[in-house]
C-alpha positions as CSV (number, residue, x, y, z in Angstrom):
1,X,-11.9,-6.9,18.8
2,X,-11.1,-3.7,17.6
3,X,-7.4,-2.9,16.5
4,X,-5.9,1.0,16.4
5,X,-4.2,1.7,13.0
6,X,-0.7,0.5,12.9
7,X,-0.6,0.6,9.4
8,X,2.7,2.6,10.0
9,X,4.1,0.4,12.4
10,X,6.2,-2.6,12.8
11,X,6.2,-5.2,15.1
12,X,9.0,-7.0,16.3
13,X,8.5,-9.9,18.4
14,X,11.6,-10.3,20.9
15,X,12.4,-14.0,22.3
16,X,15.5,-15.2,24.6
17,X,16.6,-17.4,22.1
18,X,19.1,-20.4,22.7
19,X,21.7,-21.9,20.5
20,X,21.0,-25.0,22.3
21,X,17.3,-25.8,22.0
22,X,15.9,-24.9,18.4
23,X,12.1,-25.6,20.0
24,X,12.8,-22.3,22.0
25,X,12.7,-19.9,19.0
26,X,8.9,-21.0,17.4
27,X,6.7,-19.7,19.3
28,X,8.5,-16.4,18.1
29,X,8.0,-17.4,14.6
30,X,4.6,-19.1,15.0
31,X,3.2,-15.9,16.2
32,X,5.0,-13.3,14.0
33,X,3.3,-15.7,10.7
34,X,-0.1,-15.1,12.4
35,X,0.3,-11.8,13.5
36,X,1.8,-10.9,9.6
37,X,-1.3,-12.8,8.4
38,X,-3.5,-10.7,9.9
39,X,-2.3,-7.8,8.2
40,X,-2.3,-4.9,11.0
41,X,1.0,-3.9,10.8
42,X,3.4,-2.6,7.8
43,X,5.8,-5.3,8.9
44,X,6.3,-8.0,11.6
45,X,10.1,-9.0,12.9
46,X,11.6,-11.6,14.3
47,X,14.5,-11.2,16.7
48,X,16.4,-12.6,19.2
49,X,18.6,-12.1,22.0
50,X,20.9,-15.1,22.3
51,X,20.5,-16.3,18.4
52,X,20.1,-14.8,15.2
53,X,18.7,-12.7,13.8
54,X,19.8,-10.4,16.7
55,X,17.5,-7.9,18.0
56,X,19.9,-5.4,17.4
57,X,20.1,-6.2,13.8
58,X,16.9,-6.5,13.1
59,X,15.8,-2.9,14.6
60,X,18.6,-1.3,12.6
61,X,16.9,-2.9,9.4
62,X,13.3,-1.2,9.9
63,X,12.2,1.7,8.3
64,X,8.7,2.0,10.0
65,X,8.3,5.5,11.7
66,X,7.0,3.6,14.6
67,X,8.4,0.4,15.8
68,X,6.8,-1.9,19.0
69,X,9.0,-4.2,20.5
70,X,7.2,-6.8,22.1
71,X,9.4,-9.3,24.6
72,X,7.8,-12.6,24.3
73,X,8.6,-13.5,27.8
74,X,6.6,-14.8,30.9
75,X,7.8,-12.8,33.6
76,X,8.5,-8.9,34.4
77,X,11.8,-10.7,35.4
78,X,15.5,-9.5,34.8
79,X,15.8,-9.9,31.4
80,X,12.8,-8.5,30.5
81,X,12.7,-5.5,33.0
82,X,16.3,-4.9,32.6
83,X,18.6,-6.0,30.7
84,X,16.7,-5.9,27.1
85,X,15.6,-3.0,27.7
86,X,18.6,-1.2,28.6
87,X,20.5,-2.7,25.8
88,X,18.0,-1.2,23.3
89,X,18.3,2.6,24.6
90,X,15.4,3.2,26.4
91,X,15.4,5.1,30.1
92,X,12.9,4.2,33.0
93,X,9.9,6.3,33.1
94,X,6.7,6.6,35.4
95,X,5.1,3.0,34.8
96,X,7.6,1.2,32.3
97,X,10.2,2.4,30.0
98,X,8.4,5.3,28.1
99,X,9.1,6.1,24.3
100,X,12.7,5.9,22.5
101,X,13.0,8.7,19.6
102,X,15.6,8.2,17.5
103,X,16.4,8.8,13.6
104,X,12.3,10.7,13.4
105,X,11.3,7.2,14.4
106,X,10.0,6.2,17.9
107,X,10.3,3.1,19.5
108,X,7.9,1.6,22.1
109,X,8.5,-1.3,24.8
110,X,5.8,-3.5,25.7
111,X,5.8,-5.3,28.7
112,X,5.8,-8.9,29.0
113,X,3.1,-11.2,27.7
114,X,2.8,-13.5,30.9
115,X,2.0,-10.7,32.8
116,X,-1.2,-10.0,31.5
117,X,-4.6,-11.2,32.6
118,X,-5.3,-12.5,29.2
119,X,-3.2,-15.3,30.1
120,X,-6.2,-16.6,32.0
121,X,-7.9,-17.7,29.6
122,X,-4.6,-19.0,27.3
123,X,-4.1,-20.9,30.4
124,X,-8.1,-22.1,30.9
125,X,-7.5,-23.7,27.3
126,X,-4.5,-25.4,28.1
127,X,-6.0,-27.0,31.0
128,X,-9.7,-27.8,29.2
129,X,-7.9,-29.4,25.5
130,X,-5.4,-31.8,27.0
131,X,-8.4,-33.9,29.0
132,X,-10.2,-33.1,25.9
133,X,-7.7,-34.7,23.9
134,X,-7.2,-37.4,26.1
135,X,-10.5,-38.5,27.6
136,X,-9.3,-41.6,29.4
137,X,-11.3,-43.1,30.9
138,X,-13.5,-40.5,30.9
139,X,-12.7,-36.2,30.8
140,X,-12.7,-35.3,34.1
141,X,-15.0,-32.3,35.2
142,X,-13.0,-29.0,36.8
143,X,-15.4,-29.4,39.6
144,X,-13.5,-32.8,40.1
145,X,-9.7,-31.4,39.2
146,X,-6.7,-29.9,40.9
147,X,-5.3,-27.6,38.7
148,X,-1.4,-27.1,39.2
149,X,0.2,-23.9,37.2
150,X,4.0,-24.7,36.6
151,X,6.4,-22.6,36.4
152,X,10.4,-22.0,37.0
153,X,11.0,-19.6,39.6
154,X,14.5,-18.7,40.9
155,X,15.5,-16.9,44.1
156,X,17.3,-14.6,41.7
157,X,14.2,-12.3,41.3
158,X,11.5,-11.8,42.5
159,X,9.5,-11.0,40.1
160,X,9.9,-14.5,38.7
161,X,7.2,-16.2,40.3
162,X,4.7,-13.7,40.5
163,X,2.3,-14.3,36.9
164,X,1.7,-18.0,38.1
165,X,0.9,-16.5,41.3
166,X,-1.2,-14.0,39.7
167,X,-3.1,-16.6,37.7
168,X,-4.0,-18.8,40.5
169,X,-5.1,-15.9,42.1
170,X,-7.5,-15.1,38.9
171,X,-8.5,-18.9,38.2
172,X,-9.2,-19.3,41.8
173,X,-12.1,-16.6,41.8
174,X,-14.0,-17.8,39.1
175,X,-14.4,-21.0,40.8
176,X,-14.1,-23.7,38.3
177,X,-11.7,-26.1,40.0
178,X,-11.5,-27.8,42.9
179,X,-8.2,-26.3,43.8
180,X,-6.0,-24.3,42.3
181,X,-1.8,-23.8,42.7
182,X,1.0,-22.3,41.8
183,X,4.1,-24.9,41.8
184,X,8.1,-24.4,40.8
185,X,11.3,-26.3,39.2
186,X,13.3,-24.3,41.1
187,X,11.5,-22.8,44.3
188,X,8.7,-24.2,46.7
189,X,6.3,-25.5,46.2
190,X,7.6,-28.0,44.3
191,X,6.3,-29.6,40.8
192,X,8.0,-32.8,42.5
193,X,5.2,-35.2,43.5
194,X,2.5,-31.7,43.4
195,X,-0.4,-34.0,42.3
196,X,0.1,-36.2,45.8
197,X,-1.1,-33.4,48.0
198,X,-4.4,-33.0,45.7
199,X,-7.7,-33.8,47.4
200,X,-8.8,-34.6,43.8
201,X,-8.0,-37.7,42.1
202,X,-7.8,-35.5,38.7
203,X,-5.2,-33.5,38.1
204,X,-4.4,-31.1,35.5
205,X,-0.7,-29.4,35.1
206,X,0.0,-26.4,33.0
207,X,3.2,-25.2,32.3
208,X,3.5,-21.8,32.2
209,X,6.4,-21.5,29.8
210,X,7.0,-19.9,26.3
211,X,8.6,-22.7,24.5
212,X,8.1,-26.7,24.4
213,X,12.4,-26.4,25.3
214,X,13.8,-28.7,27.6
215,X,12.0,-28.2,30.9
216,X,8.6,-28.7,29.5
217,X,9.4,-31.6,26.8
218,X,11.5,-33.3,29.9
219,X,12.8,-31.8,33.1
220,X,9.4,-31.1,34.2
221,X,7.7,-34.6,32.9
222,X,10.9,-35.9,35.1
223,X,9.9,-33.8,38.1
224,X,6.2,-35.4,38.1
225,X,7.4,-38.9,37.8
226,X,8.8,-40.1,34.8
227,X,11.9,-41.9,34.8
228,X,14.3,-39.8,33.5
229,X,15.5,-43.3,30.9
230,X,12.3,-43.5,30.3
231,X,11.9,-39.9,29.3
232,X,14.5,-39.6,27.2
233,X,13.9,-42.8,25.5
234,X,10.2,-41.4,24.8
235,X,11.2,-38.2,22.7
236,X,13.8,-40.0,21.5
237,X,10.8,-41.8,19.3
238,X,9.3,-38.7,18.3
239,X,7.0,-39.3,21.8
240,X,5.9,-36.6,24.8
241,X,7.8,-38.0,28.0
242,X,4.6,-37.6,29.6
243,X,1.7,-39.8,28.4
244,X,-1.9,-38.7,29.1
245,X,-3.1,-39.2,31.3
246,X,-0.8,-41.7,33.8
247,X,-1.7,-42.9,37.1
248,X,0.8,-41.2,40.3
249,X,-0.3,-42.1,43.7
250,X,-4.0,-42.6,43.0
251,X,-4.4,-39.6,40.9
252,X,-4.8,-39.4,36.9
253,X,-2.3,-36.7,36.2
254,X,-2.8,-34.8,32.9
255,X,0.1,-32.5,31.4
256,X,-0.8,-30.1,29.0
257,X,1.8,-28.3,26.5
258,X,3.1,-24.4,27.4
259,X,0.9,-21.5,27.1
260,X,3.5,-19.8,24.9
261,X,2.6,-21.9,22.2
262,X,-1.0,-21.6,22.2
263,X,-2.5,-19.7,19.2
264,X,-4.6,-16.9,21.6
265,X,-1.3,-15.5,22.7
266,X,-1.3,-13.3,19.1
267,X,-4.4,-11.7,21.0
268,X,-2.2,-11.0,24.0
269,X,0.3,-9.3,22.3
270,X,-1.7,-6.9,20.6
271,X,-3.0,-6.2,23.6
272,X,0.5,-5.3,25.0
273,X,1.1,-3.6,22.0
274,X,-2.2,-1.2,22.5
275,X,-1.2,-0.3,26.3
276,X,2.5,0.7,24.8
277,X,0.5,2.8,22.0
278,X,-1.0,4.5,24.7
């Protein structure tokens, strides 16, 4: 793949951050090491909006005389389409949020990784390792598997649900699974008891989240069928509450980790970072 220069640029990666889940804030740092690694950029930052370092802090720090600030977010959401943006100074223009000059330096906003296409294949991955990883009795073919996208949702926004729609869109037309769909914690349809409306007796779910926080290490094992004492009890012991694959109505339900965490995002946000350069 070939890279523009940004030998003069920084990159700061941009998560929610929480002071009550440390698991939240590494993909942020997981994916600022490989994306320093790699050596494109003159530096690569890690900030945050609810924990330190603070975003704020950390742009005032670099000296780059351009600076990409890349939100490592799922959806085009609130946050993301609003509020961080706002905060940092920058005004809407035709098709985002244009270019901040300030101080002979100029600032550019990506958009959100989760909405790109690229998550496709993040998401492909996911759903291919975890039967890979956990052949039992057998890996099931994708011919043979329902395929169930998680993801949070809130009638808040929107925008909220619309990249897991967007990727069972995408995953539908190439025709690889079964069936493909697009299910909620907090909207319907439901993660609750998804896999007993599969025709399949596979199924795969993906959670479409940036972190291994709380709703993917529990809430949503919880929401599929774990007993929450059960759960807790699990992680408590250094285990996933969900073991791979378990029997639900039938169906051999496999639960893969978040797509946030998987090591092809890098690729995605260079590729959010070359639409901003543009």
């Amino acid at each position: 793949m070939r890279h523009e220069d940004y030998s003069d640029a920084a990159l700061v990666l941009v998560g929610h951050g929480t002071t009550l889940n440390a698991g939240s804030a590494v993909p942020v740092f997981q994916h600022a090491a490989e994306l320093r690694r790699r050596g494109l950029f003159s530096a690569v930052r890690e900030a945050f909006w609810k924990q330190e370092p603070r975003v704020e802090d950390v742009l005032a720090t670099v000296a780059e005389e351009r600076v990409f600030i890349a939100p490592l977010l799922i959806s085009e959401g609130y946050f993301g389409e609003e509020i961080l943006p706002a905060a940092l100074g920058f005004e809407r223009a035709e098709g985002g949020w244009g270019l901040l000059n300030r101080e002979n330096r100029q600032f550019y906003y990506c958009q959100p990784i989760g909405a790109h296409d690229r998550m496709t294949e993040v998401l492909l991955a996911r759903a291919r390792e975890v039967v890979e990883l956990h052949p039992f009795p057998r890996a099931p073919k994708p011919g043979d598997t329902a395929l169930f996208i998680a993801g949070h949702g809130t009638g808040r926004n929107e925008n909220s649900r619309q990249p897991v729609e967007r990727q069972v869109e995408l995953i539908r037309k190439r025709q690889l699974y079964a069936s493909v769909h697009g299910v909620f914690m907090e909207e319907e349809p439901s993660i609750a008891g998804c896999w007993a409306g599969a025709e399949s007796r596979s199924v795969v779910v993906v959670p479409f989240f940036i972190s291994e926080g709380l709703h993917v290490r529990e809430d949503i094992p919880v929401l599929l069928g774990t007993p929450e004492r059960i759960a807790r009890q699990r992680l408590a012991n250094g285990q996933p509450a969900w073991r791979n694959p378990s029997e639900r109505g039938g169906k051999l339900v496999w639960y893969s980790g978040s797509v946030g965490t998987h090591p092809a995002v890098a690729d995605v946000i260079l590729e959010r970072v070359r639409e901003a350069a543009r």
